[in-house]
Every structure is written in C-alpha cells, then in structure tokens.
RODREN-19093 format. One record per residue: residue in three letters; x, y, z of N, C-alpha, C, CB in turn. Coordinates in nm, 3 decimals, decimal comma, always signed. Glycine has a CB too. Example, Ala and Ser with C-alpha at 12.3 -4.5 7.8 and 13.67 -1.06 7.14 Angstrom:
2
<site 'ALA'; <+1,319; -0,569; +0,780>; <+1,230; -0,450; +0,780>; <+1,320; -0,330; +0,780>; <+1,131; -0,447; +0,905>>
<site 'SER'; <+1,285; -0,225; +0,708>; <+1,367; -0,106; +0,714>; <+1,290; +0,003; +0,787>; <+1,408; -0,060; +0,572>>
END
This chain:
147
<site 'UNK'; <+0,921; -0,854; -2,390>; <+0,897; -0,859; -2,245>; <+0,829; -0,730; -2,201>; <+1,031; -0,881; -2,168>>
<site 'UNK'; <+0,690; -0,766; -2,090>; <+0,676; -0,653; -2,097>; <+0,716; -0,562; -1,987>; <+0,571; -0,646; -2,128>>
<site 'UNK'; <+0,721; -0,436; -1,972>; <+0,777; -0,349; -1,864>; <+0,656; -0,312; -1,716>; <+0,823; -0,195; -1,956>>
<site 'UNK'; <+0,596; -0,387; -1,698>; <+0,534; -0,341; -1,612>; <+0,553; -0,413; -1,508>; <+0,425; -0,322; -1,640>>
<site 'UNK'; <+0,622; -0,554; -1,470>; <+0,695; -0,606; -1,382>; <+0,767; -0,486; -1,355>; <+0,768; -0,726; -1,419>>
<site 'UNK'; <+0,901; -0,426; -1,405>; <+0,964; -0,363; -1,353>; <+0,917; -0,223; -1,309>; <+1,052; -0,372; -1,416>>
<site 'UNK'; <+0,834; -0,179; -1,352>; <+0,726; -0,046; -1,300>; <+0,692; -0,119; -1,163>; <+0,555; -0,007; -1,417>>
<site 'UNK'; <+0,621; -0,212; -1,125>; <+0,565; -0,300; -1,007>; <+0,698; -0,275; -0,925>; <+0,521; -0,482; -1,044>>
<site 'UNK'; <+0,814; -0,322; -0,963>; <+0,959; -0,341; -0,885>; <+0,977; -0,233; -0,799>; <+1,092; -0,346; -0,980>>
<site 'UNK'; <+0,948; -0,120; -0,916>; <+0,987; +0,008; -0,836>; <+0,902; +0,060; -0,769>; <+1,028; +0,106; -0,902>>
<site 'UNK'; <+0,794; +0,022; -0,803>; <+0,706; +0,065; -0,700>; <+0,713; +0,053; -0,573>; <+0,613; +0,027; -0,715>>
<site 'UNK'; <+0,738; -0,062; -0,559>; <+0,781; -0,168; -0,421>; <+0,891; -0,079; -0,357>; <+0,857; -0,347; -0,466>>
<site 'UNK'; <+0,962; -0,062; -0,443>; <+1,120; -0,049; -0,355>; <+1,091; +0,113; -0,348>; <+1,308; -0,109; -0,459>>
<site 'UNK'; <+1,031; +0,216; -0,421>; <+1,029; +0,337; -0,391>; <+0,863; +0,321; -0,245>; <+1,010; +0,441; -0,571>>
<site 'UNK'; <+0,805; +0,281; -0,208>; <+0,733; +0,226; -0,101>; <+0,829; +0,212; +0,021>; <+0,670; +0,092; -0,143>>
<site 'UNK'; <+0,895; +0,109; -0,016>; <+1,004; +0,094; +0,113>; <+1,110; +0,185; +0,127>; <+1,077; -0,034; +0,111>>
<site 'UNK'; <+1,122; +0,278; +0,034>; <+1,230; +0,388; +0,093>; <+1,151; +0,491; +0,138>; <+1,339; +0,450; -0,014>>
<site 'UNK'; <+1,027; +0,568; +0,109>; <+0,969; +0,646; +0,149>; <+0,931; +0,618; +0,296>; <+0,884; +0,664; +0,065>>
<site 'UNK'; <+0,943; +0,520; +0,333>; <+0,835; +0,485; +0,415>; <+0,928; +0,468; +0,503>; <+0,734; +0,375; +0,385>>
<site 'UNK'; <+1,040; +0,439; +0,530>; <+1,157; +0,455; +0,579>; <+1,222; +0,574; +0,606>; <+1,219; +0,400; +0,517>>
<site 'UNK'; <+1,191; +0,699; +0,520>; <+1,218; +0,811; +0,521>; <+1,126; +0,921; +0,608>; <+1,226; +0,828; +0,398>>
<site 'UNK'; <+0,958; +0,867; +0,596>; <+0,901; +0,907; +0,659>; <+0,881; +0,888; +0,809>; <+0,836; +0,897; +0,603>>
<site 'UNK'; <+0,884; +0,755; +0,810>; <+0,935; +0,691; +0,935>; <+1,011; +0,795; +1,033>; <+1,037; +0,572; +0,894>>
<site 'UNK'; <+1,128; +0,786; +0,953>; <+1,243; +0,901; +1,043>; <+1,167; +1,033; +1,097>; <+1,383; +0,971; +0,925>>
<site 'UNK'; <+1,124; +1,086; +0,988>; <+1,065; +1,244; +0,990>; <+0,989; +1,233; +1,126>; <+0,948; +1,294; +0,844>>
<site 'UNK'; <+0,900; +1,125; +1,141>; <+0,791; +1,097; +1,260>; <+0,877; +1,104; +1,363>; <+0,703; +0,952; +1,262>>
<site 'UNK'; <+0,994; +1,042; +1,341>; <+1,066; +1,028; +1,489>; <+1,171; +1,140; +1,530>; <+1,151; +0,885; +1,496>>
<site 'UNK'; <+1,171; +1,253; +1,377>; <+1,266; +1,331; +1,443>; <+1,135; +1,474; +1,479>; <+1,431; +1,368; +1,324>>
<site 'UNK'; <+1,040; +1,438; +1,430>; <+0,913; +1,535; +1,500>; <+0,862; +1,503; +1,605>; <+0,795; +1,551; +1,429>>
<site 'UNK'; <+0,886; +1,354; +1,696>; <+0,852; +1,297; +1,797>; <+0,682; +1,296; +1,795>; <+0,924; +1,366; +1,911>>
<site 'UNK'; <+0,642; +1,255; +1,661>; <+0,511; +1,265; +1,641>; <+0,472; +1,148; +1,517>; <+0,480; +1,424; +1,604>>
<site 'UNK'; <+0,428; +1,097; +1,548>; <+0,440; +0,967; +1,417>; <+0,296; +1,039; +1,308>; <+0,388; +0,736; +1,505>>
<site 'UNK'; <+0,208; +1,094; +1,419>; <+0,086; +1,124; +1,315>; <+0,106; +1,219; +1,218>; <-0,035; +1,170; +1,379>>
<site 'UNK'; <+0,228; +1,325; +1,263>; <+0,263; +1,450; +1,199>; <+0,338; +1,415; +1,054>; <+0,360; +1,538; +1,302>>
<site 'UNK'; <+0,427; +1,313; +1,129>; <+0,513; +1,284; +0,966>; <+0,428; +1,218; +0,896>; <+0,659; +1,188; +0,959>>
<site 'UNK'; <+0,293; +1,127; +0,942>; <+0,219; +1,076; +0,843>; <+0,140; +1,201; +0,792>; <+0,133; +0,956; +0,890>>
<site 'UNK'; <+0,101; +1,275; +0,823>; <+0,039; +1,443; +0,766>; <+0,113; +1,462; +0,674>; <+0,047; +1,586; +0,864>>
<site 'UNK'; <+0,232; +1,501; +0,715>; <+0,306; +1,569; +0,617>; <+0,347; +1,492; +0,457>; <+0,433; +1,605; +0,698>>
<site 'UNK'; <+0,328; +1,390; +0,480>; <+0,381; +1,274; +0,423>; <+0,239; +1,299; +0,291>; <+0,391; +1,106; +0,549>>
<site 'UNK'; <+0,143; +1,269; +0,388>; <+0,003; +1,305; +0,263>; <+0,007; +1,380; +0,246>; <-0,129; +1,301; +0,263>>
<site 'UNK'; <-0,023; +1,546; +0,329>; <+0,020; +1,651; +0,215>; <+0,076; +1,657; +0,117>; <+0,070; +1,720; +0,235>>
<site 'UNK'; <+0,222; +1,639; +0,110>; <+0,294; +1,637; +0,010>; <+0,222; +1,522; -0,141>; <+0,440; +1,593; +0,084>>
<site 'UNK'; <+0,194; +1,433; -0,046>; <+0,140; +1,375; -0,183>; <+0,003; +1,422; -0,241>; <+0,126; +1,226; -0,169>>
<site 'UNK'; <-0,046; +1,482; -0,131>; <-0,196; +1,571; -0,222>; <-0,121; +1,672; -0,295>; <-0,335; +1,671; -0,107>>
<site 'UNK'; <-0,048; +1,771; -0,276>; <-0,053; +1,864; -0,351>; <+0,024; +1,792; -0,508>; <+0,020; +1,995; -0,268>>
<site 'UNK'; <+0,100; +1,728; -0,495>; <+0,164; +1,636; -0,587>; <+0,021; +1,566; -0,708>; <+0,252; +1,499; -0,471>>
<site 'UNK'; <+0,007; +1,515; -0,672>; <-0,146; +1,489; -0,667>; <-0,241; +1,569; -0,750>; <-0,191; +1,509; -0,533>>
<site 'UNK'; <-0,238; +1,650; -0,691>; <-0,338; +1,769; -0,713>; <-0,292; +1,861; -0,869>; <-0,323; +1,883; -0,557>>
<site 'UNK'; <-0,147; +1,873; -0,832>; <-0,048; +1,918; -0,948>; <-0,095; +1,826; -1,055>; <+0,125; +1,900; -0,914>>
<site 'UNK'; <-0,039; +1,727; -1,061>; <-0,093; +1,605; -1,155>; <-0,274; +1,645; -1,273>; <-0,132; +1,453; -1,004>>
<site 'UNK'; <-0,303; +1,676; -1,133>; <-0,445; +1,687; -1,198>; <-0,464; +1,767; -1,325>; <-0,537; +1,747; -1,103>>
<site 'UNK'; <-0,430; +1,901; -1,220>; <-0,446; +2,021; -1,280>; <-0,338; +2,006; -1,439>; <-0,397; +2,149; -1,155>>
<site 'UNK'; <-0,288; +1,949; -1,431>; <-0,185; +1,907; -1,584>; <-0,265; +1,799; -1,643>; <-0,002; +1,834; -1,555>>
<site 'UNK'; <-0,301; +1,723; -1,596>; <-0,347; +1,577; -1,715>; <-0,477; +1,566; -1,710>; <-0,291; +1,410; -1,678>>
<site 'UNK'; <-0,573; +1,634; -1,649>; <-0,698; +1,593; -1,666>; <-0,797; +1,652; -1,736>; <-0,739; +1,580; -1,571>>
<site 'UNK'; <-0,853; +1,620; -1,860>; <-0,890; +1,718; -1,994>; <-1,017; +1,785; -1,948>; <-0,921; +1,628; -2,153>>
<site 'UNK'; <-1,108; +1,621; -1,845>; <-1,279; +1,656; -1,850>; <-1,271; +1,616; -1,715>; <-1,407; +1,563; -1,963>>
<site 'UNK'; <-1,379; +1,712; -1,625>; <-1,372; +1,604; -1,500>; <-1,505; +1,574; -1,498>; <-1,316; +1,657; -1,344>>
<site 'UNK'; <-1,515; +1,518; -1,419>; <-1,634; +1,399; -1,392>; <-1,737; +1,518; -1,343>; <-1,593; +1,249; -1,248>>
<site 'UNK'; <-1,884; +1,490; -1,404>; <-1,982; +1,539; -1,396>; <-2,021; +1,554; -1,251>; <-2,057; +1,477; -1,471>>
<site 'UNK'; <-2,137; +1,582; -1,208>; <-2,181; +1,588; -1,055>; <-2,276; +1,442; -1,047>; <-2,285; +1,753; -1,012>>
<site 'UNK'; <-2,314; +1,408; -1,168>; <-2,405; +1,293; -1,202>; <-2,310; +1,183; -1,160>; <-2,459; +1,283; -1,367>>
<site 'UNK'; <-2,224; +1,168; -1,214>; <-2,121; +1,039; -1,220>; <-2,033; +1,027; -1,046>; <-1,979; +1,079; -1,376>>
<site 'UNK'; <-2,026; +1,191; -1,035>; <-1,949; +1,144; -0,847>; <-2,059; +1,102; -0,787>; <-1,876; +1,288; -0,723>>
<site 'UNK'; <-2,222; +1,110; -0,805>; <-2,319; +1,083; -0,684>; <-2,334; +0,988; -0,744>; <-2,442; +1,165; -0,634>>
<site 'UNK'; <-2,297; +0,879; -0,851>; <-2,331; +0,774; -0,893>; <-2,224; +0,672; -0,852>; <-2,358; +0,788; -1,024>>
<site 'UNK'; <-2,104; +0,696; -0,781>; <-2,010; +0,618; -0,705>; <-2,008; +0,569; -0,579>; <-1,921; +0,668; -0,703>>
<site 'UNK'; <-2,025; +0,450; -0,597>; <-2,069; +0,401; -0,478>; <-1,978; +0,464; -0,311>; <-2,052; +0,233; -0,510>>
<site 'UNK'; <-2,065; +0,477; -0,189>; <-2,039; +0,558; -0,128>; <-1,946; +0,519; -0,018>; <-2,141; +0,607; -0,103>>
<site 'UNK'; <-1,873; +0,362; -0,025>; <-1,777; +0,273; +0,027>; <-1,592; +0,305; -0,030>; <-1,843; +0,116; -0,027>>
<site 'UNK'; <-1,647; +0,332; -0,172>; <-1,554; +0,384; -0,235>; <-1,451; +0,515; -0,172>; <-1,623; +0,413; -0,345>>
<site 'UNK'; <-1,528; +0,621; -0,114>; <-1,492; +0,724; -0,088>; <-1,422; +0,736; +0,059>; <-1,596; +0,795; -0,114>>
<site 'UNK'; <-1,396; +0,606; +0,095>; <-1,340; +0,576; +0,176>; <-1,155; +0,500; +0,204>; <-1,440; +0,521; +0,200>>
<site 'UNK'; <-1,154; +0,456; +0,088>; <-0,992; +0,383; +0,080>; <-0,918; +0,476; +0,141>; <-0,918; +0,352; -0,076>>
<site 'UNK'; <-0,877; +0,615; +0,160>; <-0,806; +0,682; +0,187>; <-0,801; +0,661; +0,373>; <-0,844; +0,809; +0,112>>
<site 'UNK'; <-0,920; +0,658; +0,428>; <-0,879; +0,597; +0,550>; <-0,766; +0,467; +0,598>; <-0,993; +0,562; +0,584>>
<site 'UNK'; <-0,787; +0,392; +0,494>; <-0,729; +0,222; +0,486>; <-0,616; +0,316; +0,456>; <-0,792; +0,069; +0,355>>
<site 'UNK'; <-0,566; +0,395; +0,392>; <-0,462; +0,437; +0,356>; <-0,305; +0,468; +0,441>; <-0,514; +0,530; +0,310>>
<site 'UNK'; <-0,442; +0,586; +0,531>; <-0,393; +0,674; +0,616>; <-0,371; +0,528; +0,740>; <-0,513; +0,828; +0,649>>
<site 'UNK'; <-0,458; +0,456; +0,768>; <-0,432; +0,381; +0,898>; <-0,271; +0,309; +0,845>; <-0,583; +0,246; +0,941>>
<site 'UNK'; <-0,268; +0,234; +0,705>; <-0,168; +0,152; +0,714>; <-0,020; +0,230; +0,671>; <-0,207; +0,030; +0,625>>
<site 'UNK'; <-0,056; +0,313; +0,638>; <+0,098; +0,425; +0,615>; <+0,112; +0,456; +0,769>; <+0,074; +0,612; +0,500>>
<site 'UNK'; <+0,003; +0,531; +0,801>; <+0,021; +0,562; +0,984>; <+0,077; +0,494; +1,048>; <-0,082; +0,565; +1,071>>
<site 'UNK'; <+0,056; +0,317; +1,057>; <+0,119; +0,181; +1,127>; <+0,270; +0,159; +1,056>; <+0,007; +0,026; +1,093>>
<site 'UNK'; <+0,272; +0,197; +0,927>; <+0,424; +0,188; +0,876>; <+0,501; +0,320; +0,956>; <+0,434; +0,205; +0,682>>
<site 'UNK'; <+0,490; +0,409; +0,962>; <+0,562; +0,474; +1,024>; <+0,583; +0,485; +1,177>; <+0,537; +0,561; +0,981>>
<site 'UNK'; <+0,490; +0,419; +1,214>; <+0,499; +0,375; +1,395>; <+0,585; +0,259; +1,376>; <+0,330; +0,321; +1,491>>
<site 'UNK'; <+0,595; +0,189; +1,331>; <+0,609; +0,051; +1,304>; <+0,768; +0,059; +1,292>; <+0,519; -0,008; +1,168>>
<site 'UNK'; <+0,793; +0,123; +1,186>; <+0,947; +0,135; +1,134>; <+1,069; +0,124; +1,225>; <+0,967; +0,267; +1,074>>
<site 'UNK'; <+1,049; +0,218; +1,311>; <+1,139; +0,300; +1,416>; <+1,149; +0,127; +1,531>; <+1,023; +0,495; +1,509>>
<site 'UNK'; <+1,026; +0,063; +1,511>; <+1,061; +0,000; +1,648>; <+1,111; -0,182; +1,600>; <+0,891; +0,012; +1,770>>
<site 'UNK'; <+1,085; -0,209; +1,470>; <+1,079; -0,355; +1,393>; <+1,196; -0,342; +1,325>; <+0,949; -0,390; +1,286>>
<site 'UNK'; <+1,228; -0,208; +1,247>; <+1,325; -0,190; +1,082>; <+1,200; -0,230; +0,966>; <+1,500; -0,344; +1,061>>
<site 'UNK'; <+1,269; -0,145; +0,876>; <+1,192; -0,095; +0,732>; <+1,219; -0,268; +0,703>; <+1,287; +0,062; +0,595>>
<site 'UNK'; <+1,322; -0,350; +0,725>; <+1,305; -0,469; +0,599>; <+1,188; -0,562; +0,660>; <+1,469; -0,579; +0,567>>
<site 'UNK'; <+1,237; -0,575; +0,800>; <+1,054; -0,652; +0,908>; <+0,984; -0,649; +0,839>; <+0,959; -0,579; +1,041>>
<site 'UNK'; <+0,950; -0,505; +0,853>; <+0,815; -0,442; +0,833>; <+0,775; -0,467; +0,707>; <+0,810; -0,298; +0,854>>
<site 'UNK'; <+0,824; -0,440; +0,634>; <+0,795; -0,438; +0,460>; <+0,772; -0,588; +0,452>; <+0,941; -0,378; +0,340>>
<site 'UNK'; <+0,856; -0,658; +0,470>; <+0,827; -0,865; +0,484>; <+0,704; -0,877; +0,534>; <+0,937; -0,975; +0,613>>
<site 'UNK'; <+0,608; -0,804; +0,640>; <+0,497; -0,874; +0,691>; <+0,410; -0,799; +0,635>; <+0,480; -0,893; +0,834>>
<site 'UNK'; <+0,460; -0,673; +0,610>; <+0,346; -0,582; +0,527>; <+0,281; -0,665; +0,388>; <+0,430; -0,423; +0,465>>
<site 'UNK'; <+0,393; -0,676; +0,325>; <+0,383; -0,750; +0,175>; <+0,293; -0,879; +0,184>; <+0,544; -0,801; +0,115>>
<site 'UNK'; <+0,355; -0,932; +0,289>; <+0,281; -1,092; +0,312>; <+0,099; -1,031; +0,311>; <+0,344; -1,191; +0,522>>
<site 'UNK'; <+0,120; -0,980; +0,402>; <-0,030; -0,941; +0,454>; <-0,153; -0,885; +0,306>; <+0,003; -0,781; +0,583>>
<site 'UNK'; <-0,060; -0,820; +0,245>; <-0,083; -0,762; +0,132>; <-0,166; -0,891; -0,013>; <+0,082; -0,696; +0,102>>
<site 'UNK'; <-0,052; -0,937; -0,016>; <-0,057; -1,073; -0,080>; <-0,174; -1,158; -0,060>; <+0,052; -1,149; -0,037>>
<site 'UNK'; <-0,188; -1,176; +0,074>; <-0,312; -1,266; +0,107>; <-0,447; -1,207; +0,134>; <-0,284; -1,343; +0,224>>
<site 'UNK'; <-0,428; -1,045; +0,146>; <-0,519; -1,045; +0,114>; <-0,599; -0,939; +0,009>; <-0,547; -1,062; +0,209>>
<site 'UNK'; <-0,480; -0,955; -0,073>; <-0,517; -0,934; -0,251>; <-0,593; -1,051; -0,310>; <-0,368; -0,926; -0,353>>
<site 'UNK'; <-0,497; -1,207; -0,261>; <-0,571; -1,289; -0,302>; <-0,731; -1,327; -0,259>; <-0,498; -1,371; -0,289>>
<site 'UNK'; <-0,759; -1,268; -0,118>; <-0,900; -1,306; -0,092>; <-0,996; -1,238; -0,176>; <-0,937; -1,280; +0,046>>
<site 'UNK'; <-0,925; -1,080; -0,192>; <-1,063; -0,974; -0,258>; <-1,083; -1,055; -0,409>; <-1,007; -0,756; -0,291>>
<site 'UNK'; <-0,954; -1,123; -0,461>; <-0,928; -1,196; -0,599>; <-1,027; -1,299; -0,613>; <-0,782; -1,264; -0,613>>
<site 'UNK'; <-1,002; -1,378; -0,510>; <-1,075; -1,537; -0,495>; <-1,218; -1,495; -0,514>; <-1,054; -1,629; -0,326>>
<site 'UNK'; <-1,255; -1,369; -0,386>; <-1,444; -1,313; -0,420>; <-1,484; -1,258; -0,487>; <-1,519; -1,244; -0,356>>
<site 'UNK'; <-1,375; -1,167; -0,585>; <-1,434; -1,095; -0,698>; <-1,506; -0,957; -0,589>; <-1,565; -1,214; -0,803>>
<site 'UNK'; <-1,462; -0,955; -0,480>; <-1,507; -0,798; -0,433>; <-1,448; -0,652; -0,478>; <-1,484; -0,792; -0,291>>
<site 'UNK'; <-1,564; -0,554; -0,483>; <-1,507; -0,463; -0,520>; <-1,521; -0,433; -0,701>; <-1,379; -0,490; -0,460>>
<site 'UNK'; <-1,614; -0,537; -0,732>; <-1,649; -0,558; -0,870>; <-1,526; -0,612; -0,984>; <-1,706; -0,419; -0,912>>
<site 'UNK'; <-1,428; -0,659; -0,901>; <-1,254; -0,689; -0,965>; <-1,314; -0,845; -1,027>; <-1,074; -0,708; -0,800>>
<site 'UNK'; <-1,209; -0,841; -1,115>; <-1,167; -0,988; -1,159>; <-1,166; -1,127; -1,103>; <-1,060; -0,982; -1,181>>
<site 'UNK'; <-1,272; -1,231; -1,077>; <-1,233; -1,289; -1,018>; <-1,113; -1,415; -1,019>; <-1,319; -1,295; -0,995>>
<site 'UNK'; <-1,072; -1,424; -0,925>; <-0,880; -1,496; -0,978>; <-0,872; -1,634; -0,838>; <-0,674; -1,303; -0,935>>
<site 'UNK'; <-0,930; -1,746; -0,887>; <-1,002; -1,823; -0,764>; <-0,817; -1,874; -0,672>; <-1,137; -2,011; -0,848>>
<site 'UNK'; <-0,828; -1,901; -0,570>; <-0,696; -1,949; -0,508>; <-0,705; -2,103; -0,538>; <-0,681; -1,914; -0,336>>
<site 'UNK'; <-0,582; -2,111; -0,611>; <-0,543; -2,248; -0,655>; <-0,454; -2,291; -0,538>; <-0,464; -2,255; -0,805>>
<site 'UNK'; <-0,461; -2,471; -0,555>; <-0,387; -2,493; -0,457>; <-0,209; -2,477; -0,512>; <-0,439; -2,639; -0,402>>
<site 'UNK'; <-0,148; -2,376; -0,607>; <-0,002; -2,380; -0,624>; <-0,018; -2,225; -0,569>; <+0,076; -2,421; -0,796>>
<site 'UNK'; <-0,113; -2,144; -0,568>; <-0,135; -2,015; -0,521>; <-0,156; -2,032; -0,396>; <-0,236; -1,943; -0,580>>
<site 'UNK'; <-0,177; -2,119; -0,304>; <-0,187; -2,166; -0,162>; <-0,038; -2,185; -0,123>; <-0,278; -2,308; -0,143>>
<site 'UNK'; <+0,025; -2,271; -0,147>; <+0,159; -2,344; -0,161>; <+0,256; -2,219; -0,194>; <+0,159; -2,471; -0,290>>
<site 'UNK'; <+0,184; -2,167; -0,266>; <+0,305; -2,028; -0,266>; <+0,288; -1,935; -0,158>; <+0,296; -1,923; -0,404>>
<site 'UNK'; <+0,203; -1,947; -0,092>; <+0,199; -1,830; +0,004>; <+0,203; -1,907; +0,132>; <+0,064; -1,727; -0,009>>
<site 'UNK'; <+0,212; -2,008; +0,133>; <+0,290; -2,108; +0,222>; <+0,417; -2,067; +0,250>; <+0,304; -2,240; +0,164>>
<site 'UNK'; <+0,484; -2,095; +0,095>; <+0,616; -2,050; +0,116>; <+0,716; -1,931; +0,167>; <+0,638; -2,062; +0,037>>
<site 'UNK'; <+0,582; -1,845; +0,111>; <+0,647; -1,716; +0,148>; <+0,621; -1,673; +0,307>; <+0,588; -1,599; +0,048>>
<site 'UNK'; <+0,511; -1,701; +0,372>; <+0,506; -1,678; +0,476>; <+0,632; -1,759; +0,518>; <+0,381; -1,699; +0,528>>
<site 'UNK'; <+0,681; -1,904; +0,523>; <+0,804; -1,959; +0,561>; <+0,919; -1,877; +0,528>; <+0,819; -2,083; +0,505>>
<site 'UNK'; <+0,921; -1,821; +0,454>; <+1,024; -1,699; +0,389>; <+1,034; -1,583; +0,496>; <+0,957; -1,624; +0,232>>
<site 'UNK'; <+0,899; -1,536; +0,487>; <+0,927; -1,390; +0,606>; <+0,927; -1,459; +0,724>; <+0,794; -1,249; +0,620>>
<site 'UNK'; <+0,908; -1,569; +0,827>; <+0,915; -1,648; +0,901>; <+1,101; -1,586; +0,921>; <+0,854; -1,807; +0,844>>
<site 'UNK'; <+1,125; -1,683; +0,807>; <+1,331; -1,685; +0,807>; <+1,381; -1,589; +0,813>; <+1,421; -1,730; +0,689>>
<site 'UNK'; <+1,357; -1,474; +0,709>; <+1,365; -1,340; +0,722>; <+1,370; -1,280; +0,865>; <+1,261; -1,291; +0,653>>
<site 'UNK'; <+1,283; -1,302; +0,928>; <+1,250; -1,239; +1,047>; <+1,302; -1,351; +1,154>; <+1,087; -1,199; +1,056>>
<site 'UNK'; <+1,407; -1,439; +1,135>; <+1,432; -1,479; +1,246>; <+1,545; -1,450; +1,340>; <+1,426; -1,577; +1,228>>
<site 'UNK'; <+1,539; -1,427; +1,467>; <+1,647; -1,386; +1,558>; <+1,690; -1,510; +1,627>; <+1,603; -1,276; +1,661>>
<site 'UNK'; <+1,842; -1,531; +1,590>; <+1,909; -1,647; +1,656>; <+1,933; -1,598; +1,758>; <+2,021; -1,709; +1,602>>
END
C-alpha cells in the first residue's frame, strides 16, 4: 500500500489546523491581513531555510526567463485564498469553511484535469466523477445544515 494517501491526509488536516490557528492570530491582532503576513512570513523563511539545505544547483538565469510569465503568479491565488480562510474562519468555523473550501477545490481541480491546463495531465470528467461530486456537494450541503 502506498503511503502517499496518508501524506495527502495530513496534509489536509495540518491545512485545517493551521488555518484555524491563524485565523485566531488575525483576530487576536484585530487584523486578518496581518495574521495572513505573518502566517507567509513564517512560511518564507521556512521555505527559504529548506532551500538553503536541499538545493545542490539553482536554476540558471536562462531557465527563470524561460518560465512562463503566468506562472509567477500562483502566490497571489495563494495569498487571496489563505487571506479569505482567515477572514472566513472567525465568522463560519474552521469545519464550514474547510467543507466548502475542499468542495470548491475538488471541482475545480477537476476542470484544470478535464482541460489539461497548465500543461497537466489530462483526466476527462466521467460521469461516476460527476456523481461523485454530486454527492459530495450533498454531503457539505448536510454538513452545513442548521436545523
């Protein structure tokens, strides 16, 4: 069996505690943008540490001006949807949030999948890959319901 389901697991669940944690920080700084700052800092220098330990060769000046220039952008998408998780937290709860986050996630992993954007794999939506995300939206639906 292999272990990268459970690497995925934790990923997930260390996501939803951070983000929960950071959450707080925003609200006990009465600043949601600050705890999202601080939040990336910490992971740049983390980050950065990383580098400076594991990286043998770095990339030429040829090869960064040869990356496409859309690329150099994810970190915005980053910053907006960590930014919305930590606004978000304080006023929904971390389990809400994480249920519609994920959903959202899901569908639209499967679209970039279905087009092959981004030069990825293409992974077409079947109709049991439809039906499943049927379900799950009916899932966070239940999840999220207030009697």
């Amino acid at each position: 069996m292999s272990v990268l389901p459970v690497f995925a697991f934790t990923a997930g669940a260390a996501i939803a505690v951070q983000a929960a944690i950071n959450a707080q920080l925003g609200v006990a700084l009465k600043n949601t943008l600050l705890g999202t700052s601080v939040a990336f800092l910490c992971s740049f220098f983390l980050c950065a540490l990383a580098v400076m330990f594991f990286t043998k060769q770095f990339p030429s000046m040829a090869l960064l001006t040869s990356v496409p220039r859309y690329l150099w952008f994810g970190g915005v998408l980053s910053a907006t949807g960590v930014g919305l998780f930590y606004f978000l937290i304080p006023k929904m709860g971390v389990g809400s949030l994480m249920s519609y986050a994920l959903t959202g996630q899901i569908m639209m992993a499967m679209l970039v999948g279905h087009f092959g954007w981004f030069e990825l794999p293409v992974k077409e939506i079947t109709t049991t890959k439809f039906i499943g995300t049927a379900v799950l939206i009916a899932g966070v639906l239940l999840v999220n319901w207030e009697s």
